[in-house]
C-alpha positions as CSV (number, residue, x, y, z in Angstrom):
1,X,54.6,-68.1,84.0
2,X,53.0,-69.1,80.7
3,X,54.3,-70.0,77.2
4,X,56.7,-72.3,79.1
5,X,57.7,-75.1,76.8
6,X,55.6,-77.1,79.1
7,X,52.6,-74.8,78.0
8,X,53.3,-75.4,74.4
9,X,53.6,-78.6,74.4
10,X,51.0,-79.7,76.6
11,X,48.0,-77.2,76.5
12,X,47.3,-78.1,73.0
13,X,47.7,-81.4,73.7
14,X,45.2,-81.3,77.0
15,X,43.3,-79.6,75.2
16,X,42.3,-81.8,72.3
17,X,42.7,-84.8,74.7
18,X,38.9,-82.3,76.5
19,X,37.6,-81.6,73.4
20,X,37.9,-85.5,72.0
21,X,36.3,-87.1,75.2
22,X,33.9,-84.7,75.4
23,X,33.1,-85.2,72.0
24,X,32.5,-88.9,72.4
25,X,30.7,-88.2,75.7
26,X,28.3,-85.7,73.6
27,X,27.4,-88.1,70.6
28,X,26.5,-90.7,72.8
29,X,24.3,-89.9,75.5
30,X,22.2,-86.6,73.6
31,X,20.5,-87.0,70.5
32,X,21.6,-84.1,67.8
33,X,17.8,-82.3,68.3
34,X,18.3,-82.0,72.0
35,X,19.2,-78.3,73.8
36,X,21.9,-80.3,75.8
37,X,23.7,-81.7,72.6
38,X,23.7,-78.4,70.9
39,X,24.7,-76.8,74.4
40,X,27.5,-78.5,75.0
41,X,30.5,-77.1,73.1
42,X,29.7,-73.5,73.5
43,X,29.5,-74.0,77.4
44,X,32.6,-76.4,77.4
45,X,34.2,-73.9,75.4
46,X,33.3,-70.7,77.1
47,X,34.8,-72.3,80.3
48,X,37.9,-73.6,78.6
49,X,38.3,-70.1,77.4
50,X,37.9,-68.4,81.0
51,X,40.8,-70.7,82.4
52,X,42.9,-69.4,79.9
53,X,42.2,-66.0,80.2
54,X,41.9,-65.8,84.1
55,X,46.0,-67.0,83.1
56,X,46.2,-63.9,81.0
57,X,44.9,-61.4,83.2
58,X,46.4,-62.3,86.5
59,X,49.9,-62.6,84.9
60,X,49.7,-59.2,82.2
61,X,47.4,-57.2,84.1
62,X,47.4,-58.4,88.0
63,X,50.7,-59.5,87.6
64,X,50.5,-62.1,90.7
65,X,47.7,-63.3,92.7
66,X,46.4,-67.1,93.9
67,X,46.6,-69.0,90.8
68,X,50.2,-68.6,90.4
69,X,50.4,-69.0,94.3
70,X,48.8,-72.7,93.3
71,X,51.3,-73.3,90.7
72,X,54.4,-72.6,91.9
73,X,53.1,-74.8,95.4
74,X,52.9,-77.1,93.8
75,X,56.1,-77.5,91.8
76,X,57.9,-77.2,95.0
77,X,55.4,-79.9,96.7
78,X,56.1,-82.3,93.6
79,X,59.9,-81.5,93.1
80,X,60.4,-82.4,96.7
81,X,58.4,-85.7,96.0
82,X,60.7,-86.2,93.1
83,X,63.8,-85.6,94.3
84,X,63.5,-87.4,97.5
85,X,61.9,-90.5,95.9
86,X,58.7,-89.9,98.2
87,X,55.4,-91.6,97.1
88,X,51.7,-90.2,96.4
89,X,50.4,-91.4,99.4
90,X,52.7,-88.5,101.1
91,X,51.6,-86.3,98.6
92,X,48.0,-86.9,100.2
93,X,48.4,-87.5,103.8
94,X,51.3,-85.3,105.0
95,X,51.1,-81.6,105.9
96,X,54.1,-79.3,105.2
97,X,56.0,-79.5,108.5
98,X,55.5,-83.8,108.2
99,X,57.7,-84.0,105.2
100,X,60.9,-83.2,107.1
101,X,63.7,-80.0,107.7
102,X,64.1,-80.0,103.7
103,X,60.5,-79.2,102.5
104,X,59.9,-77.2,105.3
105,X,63.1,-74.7,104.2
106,X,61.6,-75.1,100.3
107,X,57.5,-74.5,101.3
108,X,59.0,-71.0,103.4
109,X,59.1,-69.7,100.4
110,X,55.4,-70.1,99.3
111,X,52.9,-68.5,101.4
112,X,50.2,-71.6,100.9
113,X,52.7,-73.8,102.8
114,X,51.0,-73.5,106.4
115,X,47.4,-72.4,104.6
116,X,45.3,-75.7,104.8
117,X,42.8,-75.2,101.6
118,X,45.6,-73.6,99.7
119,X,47.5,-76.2,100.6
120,X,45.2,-78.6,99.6
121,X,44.8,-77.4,96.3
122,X,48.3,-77.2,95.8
123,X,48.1,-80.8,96.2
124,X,45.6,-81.4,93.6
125,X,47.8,-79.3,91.1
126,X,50.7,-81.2,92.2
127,X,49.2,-84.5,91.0
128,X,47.4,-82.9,87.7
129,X,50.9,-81.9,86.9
130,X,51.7,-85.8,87.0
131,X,50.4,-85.8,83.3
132,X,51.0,-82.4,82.0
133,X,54.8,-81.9,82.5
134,X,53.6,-78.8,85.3
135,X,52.3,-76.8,82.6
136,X,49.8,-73.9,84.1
137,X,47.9,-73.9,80.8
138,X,47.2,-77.7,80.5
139,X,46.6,-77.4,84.3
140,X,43.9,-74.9,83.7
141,X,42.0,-76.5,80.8
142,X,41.8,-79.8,82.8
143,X,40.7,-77.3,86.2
144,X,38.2,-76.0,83.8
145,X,37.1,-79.2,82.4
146,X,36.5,-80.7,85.9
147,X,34.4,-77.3,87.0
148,X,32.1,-77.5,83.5
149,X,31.7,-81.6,84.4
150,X,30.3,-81.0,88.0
151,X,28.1,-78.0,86.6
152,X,27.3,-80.1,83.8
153,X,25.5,-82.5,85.9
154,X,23.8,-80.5,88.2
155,X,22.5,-79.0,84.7
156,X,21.3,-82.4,83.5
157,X,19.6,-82.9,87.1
158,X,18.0,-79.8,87.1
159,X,16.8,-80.4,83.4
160,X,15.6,-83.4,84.3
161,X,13.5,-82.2,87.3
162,X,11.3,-79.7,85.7
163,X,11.6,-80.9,81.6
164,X,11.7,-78.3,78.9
165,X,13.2,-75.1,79.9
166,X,16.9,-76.7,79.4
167,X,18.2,-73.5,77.5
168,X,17.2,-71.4,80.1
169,X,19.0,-73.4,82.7
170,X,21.5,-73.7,80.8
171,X,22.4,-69.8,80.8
172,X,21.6,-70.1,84.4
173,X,24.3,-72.7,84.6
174,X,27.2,-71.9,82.3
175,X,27.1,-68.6,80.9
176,X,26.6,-66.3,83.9
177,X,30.2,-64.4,83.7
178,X,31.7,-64.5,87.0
179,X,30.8,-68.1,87.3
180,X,32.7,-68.8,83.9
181,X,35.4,-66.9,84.6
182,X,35.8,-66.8,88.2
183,X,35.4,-71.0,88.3
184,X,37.8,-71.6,85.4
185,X,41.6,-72.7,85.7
186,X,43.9,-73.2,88.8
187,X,41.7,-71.3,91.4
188,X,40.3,-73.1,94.5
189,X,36.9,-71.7,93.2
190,X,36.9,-73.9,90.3
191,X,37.5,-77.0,92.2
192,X,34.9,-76.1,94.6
193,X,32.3,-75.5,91.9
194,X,32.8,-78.9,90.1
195,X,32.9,-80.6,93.7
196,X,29.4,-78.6,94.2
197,X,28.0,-80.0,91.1
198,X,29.0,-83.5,92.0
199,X,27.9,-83.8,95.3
200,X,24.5,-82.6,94.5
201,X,24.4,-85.1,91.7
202,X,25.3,-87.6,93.4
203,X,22.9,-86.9,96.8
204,X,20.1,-87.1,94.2
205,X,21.4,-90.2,92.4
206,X,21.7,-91.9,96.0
207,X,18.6,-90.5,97.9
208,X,16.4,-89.6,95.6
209,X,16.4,-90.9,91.4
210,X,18.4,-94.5,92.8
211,X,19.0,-95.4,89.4
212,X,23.2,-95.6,90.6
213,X,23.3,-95.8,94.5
214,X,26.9,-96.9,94.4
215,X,28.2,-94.2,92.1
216,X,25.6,-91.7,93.9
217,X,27.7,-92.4,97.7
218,X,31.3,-92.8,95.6
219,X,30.5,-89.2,94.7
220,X,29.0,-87.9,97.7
221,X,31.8,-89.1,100.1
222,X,34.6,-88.4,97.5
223,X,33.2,-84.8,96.7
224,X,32.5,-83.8,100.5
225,X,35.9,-84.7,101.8
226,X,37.1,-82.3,99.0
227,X,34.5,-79.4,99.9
228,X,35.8,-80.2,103.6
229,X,39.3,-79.3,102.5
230,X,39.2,-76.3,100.1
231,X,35.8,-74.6,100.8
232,X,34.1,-76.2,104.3
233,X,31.5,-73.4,104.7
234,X,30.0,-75.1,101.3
235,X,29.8,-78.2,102.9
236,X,28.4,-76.5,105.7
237,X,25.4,-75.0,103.9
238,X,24.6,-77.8,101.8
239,X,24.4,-80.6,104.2
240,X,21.2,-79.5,105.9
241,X,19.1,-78.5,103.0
242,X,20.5,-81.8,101.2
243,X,19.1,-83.7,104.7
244,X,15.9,-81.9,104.1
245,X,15.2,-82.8,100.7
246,X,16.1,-86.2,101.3
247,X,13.1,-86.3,104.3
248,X,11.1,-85.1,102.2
249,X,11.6,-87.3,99.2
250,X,11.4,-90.1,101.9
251,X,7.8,-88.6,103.3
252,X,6.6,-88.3,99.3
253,X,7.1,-92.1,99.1
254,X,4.4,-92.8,102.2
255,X,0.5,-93.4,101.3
256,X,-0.3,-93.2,104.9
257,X,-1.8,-89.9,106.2
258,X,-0.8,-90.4,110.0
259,X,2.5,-91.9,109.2
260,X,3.1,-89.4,106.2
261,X,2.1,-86.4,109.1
262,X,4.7,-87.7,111.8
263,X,7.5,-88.1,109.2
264,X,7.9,-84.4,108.5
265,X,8.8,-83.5,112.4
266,X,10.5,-86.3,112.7
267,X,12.7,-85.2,109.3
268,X,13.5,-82.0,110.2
269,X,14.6,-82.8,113.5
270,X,16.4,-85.5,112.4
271,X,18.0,-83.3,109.6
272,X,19.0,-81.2,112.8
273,X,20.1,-83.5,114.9
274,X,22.8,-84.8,112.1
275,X,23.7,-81.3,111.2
276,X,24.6,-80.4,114.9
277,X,26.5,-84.2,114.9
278,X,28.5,-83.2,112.4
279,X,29.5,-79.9,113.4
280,X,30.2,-82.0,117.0
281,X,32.5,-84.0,115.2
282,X,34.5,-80.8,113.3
283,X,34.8,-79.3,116.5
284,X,36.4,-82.8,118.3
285,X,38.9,-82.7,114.8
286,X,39.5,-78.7,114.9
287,X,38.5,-76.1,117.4
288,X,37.6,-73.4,114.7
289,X,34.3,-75.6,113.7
290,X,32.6,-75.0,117.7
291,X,29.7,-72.8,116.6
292,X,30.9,-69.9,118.4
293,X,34.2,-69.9,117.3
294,X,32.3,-70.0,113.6
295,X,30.7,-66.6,114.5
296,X,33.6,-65.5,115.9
297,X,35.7,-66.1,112.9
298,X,32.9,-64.4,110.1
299,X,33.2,-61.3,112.5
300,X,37.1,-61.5,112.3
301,X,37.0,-62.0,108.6
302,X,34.9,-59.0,107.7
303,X,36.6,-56.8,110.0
304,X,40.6,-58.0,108.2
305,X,38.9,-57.6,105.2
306,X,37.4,-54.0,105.7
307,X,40.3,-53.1,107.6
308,X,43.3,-54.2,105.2
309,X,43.7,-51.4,102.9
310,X,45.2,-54.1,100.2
311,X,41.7,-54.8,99.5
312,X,40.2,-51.3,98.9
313,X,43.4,-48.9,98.1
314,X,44.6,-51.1,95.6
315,X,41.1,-52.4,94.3
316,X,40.1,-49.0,93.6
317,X,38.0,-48.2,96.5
318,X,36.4,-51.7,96.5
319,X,34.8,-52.2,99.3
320,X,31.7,-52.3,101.5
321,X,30.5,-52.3,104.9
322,X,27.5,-53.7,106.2
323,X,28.1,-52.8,109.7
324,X,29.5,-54.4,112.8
325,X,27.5,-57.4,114.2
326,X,27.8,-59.2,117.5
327,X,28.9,-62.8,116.9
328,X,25.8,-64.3,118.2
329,X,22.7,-66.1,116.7
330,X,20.9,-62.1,117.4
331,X,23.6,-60.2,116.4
332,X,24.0,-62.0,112.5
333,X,20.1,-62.7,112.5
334,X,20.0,-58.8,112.2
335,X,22.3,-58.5,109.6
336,X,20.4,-60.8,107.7
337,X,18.4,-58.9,104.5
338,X,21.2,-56.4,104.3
339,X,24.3,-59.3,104.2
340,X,21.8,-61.2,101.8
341,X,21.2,-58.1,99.5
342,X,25.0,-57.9,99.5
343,X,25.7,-61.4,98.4
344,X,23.2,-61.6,95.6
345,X,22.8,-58.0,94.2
346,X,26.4,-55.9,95.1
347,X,28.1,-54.0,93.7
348,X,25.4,-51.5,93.0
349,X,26.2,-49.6,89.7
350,X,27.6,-46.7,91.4
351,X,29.8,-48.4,93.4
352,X,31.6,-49.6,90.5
353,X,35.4,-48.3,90.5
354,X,37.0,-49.8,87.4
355,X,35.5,-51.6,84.5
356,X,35.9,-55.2,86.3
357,X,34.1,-54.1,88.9
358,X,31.4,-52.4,86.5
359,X,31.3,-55.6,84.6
360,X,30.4,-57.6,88.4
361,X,27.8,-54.6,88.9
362,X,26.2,-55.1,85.5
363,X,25.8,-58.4,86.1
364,X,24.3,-58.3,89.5
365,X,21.8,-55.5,88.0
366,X,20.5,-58.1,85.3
367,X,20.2,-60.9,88.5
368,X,18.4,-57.9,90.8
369,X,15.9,-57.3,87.2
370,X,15.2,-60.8,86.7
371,X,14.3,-61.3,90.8
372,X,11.7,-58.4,90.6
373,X,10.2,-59.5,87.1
374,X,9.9,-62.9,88.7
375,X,8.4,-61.6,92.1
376,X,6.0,-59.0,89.7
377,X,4.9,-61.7,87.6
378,X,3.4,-63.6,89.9
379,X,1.7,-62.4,93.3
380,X,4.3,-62.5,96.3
381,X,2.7,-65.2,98.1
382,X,2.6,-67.8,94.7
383,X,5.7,-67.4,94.3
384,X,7.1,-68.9,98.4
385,X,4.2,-71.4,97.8
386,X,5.5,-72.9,95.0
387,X,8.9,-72.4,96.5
388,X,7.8,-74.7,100.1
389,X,5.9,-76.9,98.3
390,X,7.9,-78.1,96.1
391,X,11.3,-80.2,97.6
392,X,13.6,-79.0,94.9
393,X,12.8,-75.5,94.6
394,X,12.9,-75.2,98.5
395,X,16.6,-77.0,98.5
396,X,18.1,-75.0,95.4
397,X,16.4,-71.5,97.2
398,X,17.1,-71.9,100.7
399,X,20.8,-73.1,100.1
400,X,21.7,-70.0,98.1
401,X,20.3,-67.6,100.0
402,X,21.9,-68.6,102.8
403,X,25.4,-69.5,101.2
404,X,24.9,-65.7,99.5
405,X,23.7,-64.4,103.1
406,X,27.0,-65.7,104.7
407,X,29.2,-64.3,101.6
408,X,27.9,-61.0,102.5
409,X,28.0,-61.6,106.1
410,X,31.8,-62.4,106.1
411,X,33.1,-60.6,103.2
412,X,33.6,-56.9,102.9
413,X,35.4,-56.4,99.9
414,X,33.7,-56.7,96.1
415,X,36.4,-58.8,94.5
416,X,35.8,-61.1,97.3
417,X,32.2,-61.2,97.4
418,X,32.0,-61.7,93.4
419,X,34.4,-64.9,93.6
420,X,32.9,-66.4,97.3
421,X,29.3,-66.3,95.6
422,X,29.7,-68.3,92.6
423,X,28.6,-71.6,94.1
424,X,25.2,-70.4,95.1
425,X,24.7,-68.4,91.4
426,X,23.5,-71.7,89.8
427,X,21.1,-72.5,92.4
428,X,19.8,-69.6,93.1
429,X,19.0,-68.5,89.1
430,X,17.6,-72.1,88.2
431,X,15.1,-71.6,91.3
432,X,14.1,-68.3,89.9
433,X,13.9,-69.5,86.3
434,X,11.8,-72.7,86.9
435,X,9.2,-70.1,89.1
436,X,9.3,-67.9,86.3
437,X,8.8,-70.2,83.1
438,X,7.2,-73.3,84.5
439,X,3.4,-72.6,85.1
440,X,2.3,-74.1,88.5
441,X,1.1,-77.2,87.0
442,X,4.3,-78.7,86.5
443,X,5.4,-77.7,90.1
444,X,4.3,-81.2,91.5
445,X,6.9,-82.5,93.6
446,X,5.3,-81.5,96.2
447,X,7.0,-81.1,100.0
């Protein structure tokens, strides 16, 4: 699968192609004394580097896996193209039976071909590989380069909301290890973590800073309808703590106390009401999105998981159980602390079965040691005050520990868990970081 002629030819070329426009990108919007200009490389590197080794490992040491699942999609999606002179609008639009007798015979062979995130994805390979001749390494750096862009910005927006802590929240951001490796090169994961990025960029650029409306809704639209694809449970979480924030930037903008008091309800319910539309309207497009077929479905996916020995014989014993639950707003609100505890702090140390899994236990120790420093530095109740009174805090909080209490709600296996959580890893450590650094004083955007 790699050192192809394709790969020699084009990763290098990719590659300084990334390095030269994020060069000029660097020069000329940071100033050589700021963190973020001296930051820069070393993250952009680190997260070139876990593209191409996450190529390395799956192919000398897994020896197959999703990546390569992604790649060779999508040389059968674009060969068809090719050879049957079909445009990029059917590379978009169609699904794998829609493109005739021919494709279907060819997409048999992949298993992504009736899979509609994998499929997806395979897509967006399919039209990187437009410019890189197909090659999986190329592929990967420009995968990794779209990742560290989307993180990149929520970095900047972060940095920008509580000023002066940017090298903390910059290790929070890009040097985490599962989230640099595990959202580098041709994985869903690391098109989901740059769409992530984006989308919150861009709901604050629209809703909140206004200082580019129109590129704030080109990204929000553009970056949801790719969540909606690959990863919708993102989507999902975000939108009603994105809806909240944005009420309560709205209700920080009133000078009227009776007004400013009604506008809170009013939010929230609002912020409701939109987030049971929109489930309304994924259930009218696809029956999997009613809201009990979505409990339904994280029961069934725990259970395949726990109960497909793929995921625990070969993984070296793996996996975890957090129990059964009864797909009902009771039965997962009772699984809630231990499913949470899962997503954020598992695997334990002892559970650890191999040195990957060791490495993921490690690293979930230093997160559990950092959440207990933070919750003994400061009494227990300063620390949710500052949390729900301040808009940002309370969105970058709330949305990862939920996103990490459904990862461990649906997911029973470590390998899983460590990949499904990245998304909520940056959130949830710049929360913790701006409690832990920034005295109270500066927490003034207040709910």
């Amino acid at each position: 699968m790699l050192f192809s002629f394709a790969d020699i030819f084009f990763g290098p070329l990719w590659l300084i192609i990334i390095v030269t426009g994020s060069l000029l990108f660097r020069n000329r919007y940071y100033e050589k004394n700021e963190i973020s200009f001296r930051l820069f490389f070393p993250a952009l590197g680190i997260k070139l580097f876990g593209g191409f080794l996450l190529g390395l490992i799956y192919q000398f040491v897994y020896k197959y896996g999703d990546t390569f699942g992604y790649h060779y999609s999508s040389e059968l999606i674009w060969d068809y193209l090719v050879n049957n002179n079909k445009n990029l609008i059917s590379l978009w639009t169609a699904a794998p039976s829609s493109f005739g007798d021919e494709l279907e015979k060819i997409a048999g062979i992949s298993i992504y071909s009736n899979n509609g995130p994998a499929w997806f994805t395979s897509k967006i390979v399919a039209f990187i590989s437009i410019f890189t001749g197909h090659s999986y390494v190329a592929n990967g750096f420009i995968l990794s380069a779209y990742a560290f862009s989307g993180i990149w910005f929520f970095y900047r927006s972060v940095c920008s909301t509580f000023p002066g802590k940017d090298l903390w929240f910059g290790l929070a951001c890009f040097f985490v290890p599962s989230v640099w490796f595990w959202g580098s090169g041709v994985m869903k994961d690391s098109i989901a973590l740059g769409s992530l990025g984006f989308l919150y960029f861009g709901w604050v650029e629209l809703l909140i800073k206004g200082k580019n409306r129109i590129l704030g809704f080109i990204l929000v639209l553009l970056m949801a309808f790719i969540l909606f694809k690959i990863k919708v449970y993102i989507l999902l979480t975000f939108i009603p703590f994105a809806g909240i924030i944005g009420v309560l930037e709205l209700r920080s903008g009133i000078n009227n106390p009776k007004l400013k008091s009604i506008v809170l309800p009013a939010g929230f319910v609002l912020a409701s009401c939109i987030s049971y539309g929109i489930l309304s309207v994924l259930n009218q497009l696809d029956k999997r999105f009613a809201f009990e077929t979505l409990l339904e479905y994280a029961l069934l996916h725990q259970q395949d998981l726990l109960n497909n020995s793929m995921y625990y014989v070969n993984g070296g014993g793996s996996f975890y159980d957090i129990g059964k639950f009864e797909p009902t707003l009771q039965g997962i609100s009772r699984k809630f602390i231990p499913a949470t505890l899962a997503g954020l702090f598992r695997p334990w140390i002892w559970e650890s079965q191999n040195l990957v899994m060791f490495l993921s236990a490690f690293e979930s120790l230093i997160i559990l040691l950092l959440t207990i420093y933070t919750l003994l530095n400061q009494k227990i109740s300063e620390f949710f005050v500052k949390i729900f009174t301040n808009r940002y805090l309370f969105m970058w909080f709330m949305f990862s520990v939920f996103f990490l209490f459904a990862v461990g709600l649906t997911t029973s296996n470590f390998g899983t868990l460590v990949r499904y959580r990245i998304p909520a890893l940056p959130f949830y450590l710049c929360s913790i970081l701006a409690l832990l650094h920034i005295p109270e004083k500066t927490i003034n955007s207040k709910i």
